[in-house]
C-alpha positions in Angstrom: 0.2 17.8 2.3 -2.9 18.2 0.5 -2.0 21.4 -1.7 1.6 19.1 -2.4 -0.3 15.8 -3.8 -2.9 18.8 -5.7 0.2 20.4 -7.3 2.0 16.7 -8.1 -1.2 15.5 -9.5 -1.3 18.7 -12.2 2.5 17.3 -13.4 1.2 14.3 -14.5 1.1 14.0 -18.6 -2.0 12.8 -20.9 0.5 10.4 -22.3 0.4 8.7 -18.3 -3.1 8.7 -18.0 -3.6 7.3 -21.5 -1.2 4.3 -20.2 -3.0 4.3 -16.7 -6.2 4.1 -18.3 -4.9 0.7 -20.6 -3.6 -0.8 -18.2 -6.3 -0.5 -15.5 -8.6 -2.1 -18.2 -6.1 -5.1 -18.9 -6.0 -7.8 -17.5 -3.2 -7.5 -15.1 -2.9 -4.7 -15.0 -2.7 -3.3 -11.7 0.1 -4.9 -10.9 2.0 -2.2 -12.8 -0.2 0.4 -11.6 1.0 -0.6 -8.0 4.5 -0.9 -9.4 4.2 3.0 -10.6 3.1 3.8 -6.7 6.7 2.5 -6.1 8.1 4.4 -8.4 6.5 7.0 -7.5 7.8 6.4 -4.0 11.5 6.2 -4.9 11.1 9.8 -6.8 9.8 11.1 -3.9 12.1 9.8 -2.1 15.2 11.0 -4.2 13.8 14.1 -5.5 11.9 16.1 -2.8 9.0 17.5 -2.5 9.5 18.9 -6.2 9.8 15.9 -7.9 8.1 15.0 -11.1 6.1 12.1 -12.0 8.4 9.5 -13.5 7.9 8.4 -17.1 7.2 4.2 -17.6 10.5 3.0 -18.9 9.2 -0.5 -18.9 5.7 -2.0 -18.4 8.3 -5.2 -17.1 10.2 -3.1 -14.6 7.2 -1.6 -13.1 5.5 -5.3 -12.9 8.6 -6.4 -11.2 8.3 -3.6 -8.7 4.3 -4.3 -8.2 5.3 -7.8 -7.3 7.6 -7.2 -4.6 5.0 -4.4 -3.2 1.9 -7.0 -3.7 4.6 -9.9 -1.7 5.2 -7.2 1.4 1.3 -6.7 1.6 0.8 -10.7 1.6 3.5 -10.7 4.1 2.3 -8.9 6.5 -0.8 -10.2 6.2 0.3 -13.7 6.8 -0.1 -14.2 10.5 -3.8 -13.1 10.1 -4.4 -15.2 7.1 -3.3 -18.5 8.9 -5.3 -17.5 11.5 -8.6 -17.5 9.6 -7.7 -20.6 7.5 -7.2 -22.3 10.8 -9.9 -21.2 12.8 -12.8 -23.5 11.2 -11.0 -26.4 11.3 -10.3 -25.9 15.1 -14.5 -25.0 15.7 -15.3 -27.9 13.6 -12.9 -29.9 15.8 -14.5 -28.9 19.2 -18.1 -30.4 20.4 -20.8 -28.5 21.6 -21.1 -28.5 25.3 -16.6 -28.6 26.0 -14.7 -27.0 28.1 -15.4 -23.1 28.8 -11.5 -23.1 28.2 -11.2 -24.4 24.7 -14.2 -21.7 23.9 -12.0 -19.0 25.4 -9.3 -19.9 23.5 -10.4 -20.1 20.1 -12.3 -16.6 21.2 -8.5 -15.2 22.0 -7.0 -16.6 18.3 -10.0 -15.0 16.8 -9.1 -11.5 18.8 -5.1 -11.8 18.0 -6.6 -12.3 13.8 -8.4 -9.2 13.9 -5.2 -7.7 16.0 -2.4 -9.2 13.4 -5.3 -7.3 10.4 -5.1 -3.8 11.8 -1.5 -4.1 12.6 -1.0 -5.4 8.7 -2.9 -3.1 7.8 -1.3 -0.3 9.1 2.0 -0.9 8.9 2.0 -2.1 5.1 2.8 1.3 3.7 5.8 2.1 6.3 7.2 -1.5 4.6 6.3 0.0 1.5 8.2 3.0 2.0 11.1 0.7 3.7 11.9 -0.9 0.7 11.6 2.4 -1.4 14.1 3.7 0.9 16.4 1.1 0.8 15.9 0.8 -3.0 17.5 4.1 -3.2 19.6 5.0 -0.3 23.1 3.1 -0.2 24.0 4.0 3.4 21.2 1.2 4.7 21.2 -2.3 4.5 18.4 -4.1 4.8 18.3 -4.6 8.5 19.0 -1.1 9.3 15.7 -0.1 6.5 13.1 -2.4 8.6 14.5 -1.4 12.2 14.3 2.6 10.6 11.2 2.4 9.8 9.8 0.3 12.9 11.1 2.5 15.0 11.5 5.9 13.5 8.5 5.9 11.0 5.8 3.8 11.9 5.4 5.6 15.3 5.6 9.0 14.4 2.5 11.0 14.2 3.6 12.2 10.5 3.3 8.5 9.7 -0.4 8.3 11.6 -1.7 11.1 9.5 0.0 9.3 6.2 -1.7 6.2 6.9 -5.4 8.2 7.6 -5.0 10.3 4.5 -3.8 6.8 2.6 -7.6 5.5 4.0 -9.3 7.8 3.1 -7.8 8.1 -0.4 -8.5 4.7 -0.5 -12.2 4.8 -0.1 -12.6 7.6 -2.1 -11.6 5.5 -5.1 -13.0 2.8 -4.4 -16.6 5.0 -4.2 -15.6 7.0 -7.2 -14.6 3.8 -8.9 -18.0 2.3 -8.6 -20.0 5.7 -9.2 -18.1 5.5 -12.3 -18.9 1.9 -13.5 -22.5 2.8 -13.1 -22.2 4.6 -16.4 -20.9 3.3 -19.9 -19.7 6.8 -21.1 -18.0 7.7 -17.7 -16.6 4.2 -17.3 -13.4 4.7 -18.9 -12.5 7.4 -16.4 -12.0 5.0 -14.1 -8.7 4.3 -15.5 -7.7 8.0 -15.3 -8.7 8.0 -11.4 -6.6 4.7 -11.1 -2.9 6.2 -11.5 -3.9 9.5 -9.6 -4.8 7.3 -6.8 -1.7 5.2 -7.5 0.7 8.3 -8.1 -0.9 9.8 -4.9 -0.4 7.0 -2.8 3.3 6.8 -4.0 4.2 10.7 -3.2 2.5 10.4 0.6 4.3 7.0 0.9 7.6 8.8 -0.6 6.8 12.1 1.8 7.9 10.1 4.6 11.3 10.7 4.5 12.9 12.2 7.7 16.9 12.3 8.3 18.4 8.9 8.5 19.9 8.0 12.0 20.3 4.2 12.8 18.8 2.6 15.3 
């Protein structure tokens, strides 16, 4: 994997990481940037493990694409979200000195919030990679994408070591990142690291294609 994401990071242009780099530094711009991990994704996906880095068509389509990745992430991350919106209004409710059982209760919400986060968390890319899949591939509908990756993706060891390597690209950027910003000349770097962490997360997402059976 890592001498695959090495290699796919040398194909990528100085035109891309001049239009990385502006639109890291805009405003909104890394809703585009997580639209291009989609894209990335669906190359992946379609091309092998040879595929290229895809060009930006349209700043629109890859914002459109960023959106829909951005809503699965704030799906899954619903149930915990309620959860912690909900949980000081139900301590404030509750007196000091109540039942042992309404304590033991909110303690049990509090442990299925951090439960419904790591689950989110992890399974966020395999949705990811759902929709990329069915974006793509005309034998699935959209049932048979979510119940393929459930069950055939999401507990697969390949997918385990995806989502580790994912993690740990993740806080590698996000050290680089600020190591970066610590420095006026190196700062605009930071925009160059942004779509090779982008494109890299696309192509592991994308790698994790097996043969389709349904469920």
């Amino acid at each position: 994997m890592i001498s695959d994401v090495i290699r796919y990071t040398r194909k990528i242009t100085l035109s891309m990481y001049a239009i990385g780099t502006v639109l890291f530094f805009s405003v909104i711009g890394l809703i585009p940037l997580f639209g291009y991990t989609i894209a990335v994704s669906q190359e992946r996906i379609k091309n092998g493990v040879n595929t290229n880095p895809p060009d930006v068509s349209s700043i629109f389509s890859l914002t459109g694409k960023g959106i829909i990745g951005l809503g699965i992430i704030v799906l899954m991350l619903v149930p915990s979200g309620l959860i912690y919106i909900l949980m000081p209004i139900l301590i404030s409710s509750i007196e000091i000195g109540e039942s042992m059982i309404l304590s033991i209760f909110l303690i049990m919400i509090a442990i299925a919030g951090v439960l419904f986060a790591l689950s989110g968390l992890y399974l966020f890319s395999a949705m990811i990679f759902a929709y990329c899949r069915y974006s793509v591939d005309e034998r699935l509908n959209l049932k048979d994408a979510i119940l393929y990756t459930t069950v055939q993706v999401s507990l697969s060891r390949k997918y385990f070591n995806a989502f580790v390597y994912i993690m740990v690209l993740s806080i590698l950027y996000g050290i680089l990142t600020q190591l970066l910003f610590l420095s006026v000349i190196l700062a605009p770097l930071a925009g160059v690291l942004a779509l090779i962490y982008f494109s890299l997360m696309g192509y592991v997402i994308g790698s994790l294609t097996t043969e389709f059976r349904t469920v």
